[in-house]
MIDREN-239238 format. One record per residue (C-alpha): residue number from 1; residue in one letter; x, y, z. Coordinates in pm, whole numbers, plus 50000, padded with zeros to 5 digits. Layout:
<recs>
{resi:NUM	resn:a	X:X	Y:Y	Z:Z}
...
</recs>
This chain:
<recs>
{resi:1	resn:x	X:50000	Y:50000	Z:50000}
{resi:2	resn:x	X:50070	Y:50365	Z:49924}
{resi:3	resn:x	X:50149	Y:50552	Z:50257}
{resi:4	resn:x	X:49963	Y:50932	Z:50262}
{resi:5	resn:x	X:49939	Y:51196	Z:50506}
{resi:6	resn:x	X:49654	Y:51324	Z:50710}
{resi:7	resn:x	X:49725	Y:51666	Z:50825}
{resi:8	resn:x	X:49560	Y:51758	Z:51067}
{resi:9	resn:x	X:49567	Y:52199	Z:51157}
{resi:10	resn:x	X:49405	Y:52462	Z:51302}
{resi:11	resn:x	X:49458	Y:52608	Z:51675}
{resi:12	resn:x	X:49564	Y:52542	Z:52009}
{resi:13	resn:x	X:49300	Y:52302	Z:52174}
{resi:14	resn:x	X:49041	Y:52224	Z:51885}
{resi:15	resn:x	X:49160	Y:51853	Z:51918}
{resi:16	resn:x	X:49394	Y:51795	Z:51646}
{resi:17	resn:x	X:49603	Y:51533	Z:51882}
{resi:18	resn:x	X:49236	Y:51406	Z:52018}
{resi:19	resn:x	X:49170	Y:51292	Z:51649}
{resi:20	resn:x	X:49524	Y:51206	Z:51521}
{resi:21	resn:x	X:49527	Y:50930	Z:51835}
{resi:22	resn:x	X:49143	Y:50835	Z:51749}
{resi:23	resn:x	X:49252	Y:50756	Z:51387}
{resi:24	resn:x	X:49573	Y:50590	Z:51460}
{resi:25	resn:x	X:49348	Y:50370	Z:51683}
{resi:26	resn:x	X:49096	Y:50338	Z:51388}
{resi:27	resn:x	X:49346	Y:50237	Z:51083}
{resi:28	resn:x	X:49585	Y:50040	Z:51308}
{resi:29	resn:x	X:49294	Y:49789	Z:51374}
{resi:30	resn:x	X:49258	Y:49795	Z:50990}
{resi:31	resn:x	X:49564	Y:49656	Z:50974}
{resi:32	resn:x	X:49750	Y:49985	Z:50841}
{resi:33	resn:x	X:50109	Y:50085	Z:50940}
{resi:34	resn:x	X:50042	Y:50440	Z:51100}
{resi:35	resn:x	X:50231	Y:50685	Z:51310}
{resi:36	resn:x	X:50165	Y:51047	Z:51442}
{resi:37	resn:x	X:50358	Y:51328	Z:51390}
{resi:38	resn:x	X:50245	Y:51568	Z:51644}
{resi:39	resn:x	X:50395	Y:51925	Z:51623}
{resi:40	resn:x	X:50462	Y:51967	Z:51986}
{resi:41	resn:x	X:50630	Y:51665	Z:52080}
{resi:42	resn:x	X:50875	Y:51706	Z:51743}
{resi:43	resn:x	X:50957	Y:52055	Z:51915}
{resi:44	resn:x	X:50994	Y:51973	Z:52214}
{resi:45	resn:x	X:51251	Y:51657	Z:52134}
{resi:46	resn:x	X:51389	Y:51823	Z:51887}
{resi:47	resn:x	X:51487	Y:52196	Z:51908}
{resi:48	resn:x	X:51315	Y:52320	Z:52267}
{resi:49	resn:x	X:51454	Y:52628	Z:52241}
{resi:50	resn:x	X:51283	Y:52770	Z:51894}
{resi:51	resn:x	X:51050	Y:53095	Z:51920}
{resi:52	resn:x	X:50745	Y:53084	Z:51774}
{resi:53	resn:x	X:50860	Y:53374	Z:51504}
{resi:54	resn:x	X:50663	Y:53357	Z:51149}
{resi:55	resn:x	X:51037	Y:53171	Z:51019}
{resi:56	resn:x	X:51050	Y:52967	Z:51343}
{resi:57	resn:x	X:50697	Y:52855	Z:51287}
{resi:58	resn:x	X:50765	Y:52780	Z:50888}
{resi:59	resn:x	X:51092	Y:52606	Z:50946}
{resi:60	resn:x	X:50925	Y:52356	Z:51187}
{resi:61	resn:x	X:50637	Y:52305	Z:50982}
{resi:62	resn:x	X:50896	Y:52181	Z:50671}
{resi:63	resn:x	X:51073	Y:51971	Z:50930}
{resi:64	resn:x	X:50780	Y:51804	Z:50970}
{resi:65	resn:x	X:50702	Y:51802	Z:50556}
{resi:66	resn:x	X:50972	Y:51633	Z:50542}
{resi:67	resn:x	X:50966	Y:51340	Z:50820}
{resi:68	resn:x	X:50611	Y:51291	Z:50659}
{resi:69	resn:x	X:50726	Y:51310	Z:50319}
{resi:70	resn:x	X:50957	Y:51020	Z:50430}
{resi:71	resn:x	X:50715	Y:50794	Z:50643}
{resi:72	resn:x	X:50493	Y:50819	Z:50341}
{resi:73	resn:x	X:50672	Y:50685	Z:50073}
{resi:74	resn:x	X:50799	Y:50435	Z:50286}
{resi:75	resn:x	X:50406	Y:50288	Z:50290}
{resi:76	resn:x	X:50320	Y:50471	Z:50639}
{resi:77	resn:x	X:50006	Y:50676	Z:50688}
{resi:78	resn:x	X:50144	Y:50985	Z:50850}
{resi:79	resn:x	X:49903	Y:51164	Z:51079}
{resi:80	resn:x	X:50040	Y:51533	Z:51141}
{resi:81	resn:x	X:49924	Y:51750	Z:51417}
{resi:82	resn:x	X:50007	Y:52062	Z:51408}
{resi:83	resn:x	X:49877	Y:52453	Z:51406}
{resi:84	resn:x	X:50008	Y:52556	Z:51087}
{resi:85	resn:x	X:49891	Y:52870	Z:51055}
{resi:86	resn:x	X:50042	Y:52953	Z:50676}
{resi:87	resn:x	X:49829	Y:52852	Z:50388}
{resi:88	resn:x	X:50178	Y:52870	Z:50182}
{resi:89	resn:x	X:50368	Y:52605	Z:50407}
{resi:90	resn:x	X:50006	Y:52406	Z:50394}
{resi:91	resn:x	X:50030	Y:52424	Z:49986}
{resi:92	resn:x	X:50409	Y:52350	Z:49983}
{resi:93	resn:x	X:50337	Y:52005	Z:50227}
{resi:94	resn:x	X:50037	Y:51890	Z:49951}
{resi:95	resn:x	X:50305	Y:52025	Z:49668}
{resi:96	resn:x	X:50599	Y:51829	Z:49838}
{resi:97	resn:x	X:50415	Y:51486	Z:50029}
{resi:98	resn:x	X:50183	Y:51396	Z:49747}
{resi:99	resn:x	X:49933	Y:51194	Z:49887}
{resi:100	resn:x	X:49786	Y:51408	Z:50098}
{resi:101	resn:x	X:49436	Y:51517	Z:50302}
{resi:102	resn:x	X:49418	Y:51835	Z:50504}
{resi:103	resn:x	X:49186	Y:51885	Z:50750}
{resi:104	resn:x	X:49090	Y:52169	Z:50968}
{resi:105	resn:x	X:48988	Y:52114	Z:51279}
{resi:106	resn:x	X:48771	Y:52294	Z:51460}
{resi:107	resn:x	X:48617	Y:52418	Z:51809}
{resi:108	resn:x	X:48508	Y:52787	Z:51903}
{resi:109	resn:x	X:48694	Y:53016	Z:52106}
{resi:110	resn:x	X:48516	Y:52914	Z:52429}
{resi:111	resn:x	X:48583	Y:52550	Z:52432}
{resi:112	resn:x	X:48902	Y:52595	Z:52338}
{resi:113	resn:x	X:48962	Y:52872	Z:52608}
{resi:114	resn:x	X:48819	Y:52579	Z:52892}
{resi:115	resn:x	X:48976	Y:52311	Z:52772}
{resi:116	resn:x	X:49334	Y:52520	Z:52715}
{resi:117	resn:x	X:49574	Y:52220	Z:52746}
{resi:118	resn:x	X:49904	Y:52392	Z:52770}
{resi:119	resn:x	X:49783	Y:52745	Z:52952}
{resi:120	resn:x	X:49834	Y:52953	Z:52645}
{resi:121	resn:x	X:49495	Y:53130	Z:52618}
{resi:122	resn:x	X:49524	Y:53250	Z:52977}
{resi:123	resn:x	X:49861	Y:53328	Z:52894}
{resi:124	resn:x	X:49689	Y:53521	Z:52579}
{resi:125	resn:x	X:49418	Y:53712	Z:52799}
{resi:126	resn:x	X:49688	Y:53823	Z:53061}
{resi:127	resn:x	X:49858	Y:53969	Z:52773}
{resi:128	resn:x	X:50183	Y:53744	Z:52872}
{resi:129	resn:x	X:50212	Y:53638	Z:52487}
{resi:130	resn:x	X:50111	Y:53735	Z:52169}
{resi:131	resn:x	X:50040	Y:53621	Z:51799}
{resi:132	resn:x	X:49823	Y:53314	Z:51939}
{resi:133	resn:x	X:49669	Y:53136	Z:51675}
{resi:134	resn:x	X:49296	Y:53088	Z:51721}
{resi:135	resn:x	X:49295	Y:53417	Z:51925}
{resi:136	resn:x	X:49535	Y:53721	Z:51823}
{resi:137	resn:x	X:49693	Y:53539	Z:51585}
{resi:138	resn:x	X:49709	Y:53439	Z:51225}
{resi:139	resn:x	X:49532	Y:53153	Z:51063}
{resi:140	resn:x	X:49537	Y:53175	Z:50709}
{resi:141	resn:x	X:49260	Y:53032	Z:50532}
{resi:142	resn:x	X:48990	Y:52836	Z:50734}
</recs>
């Protein structure tokens, strides 16, 4: 079989990793080699130090291109989680992976805001940190 990639994007707390770990559940017990690629873990194991700049953002977002890229051809289903906030890096992973399904996930401000998993719309309202995606921040293309 032909591995693709699932990419699951859209902000902090609408569930992407909820639904990436539901799926992997789902085509594992249909007998399909699957693994997750979930934007947070990659950055924290890989480079904690990063910012969150518009180039910080993009050059993570290829890293992860490419490791799906690879697990792909390679006859995996990859199952990316991650914000991606850039219609342009979204356009260069279909352009560059192929096989590929993008999928937006969503909740409304208010659900995320209670179930706020890492602290970062609190950290938003206090005015701590800005350019939060989902709240002050950019998403382009819903």
């Amino acid at each position: 079989m032909e591995g693709f990639t699932i990419w699951l994007t859209g902000p902090s707390g609408a569930g992407k990793t909820v639904l990436a770990h539901a799926l992997k559940k789902k085509l594992k017990e249909m007998g399909y080699k699957v693994e997750i690629l979930d934007g947070d873990v990659i950055r924290k194991t890989l480079y904690p130090n990063l910012g969150f700049s518009k180039e910080a953002r993009e050059m993570h977002n290829r890293i992860v291109i490419y490791m799906a890229k690879l697990l792909s051809r390679n006859g995996v289903i990859a199952i990316v989680s991650l914000i991606s906030p850039y219609r342009a890096v979204r356009e260069y992973a279909r352009k560059e992976i192929g096989r590929f399904i993008e999928v937006y996930v969503y909740a409304p401000l208010e659900v995320r805001i209670q179930r706020d998993p890492k602290g970062l719309y609190k950290k938003a309202m206090r005015g701590e940190i800005k350019g939060l995606t989902g709240y002050d921040g950019v998403y382009d293309g819903q």
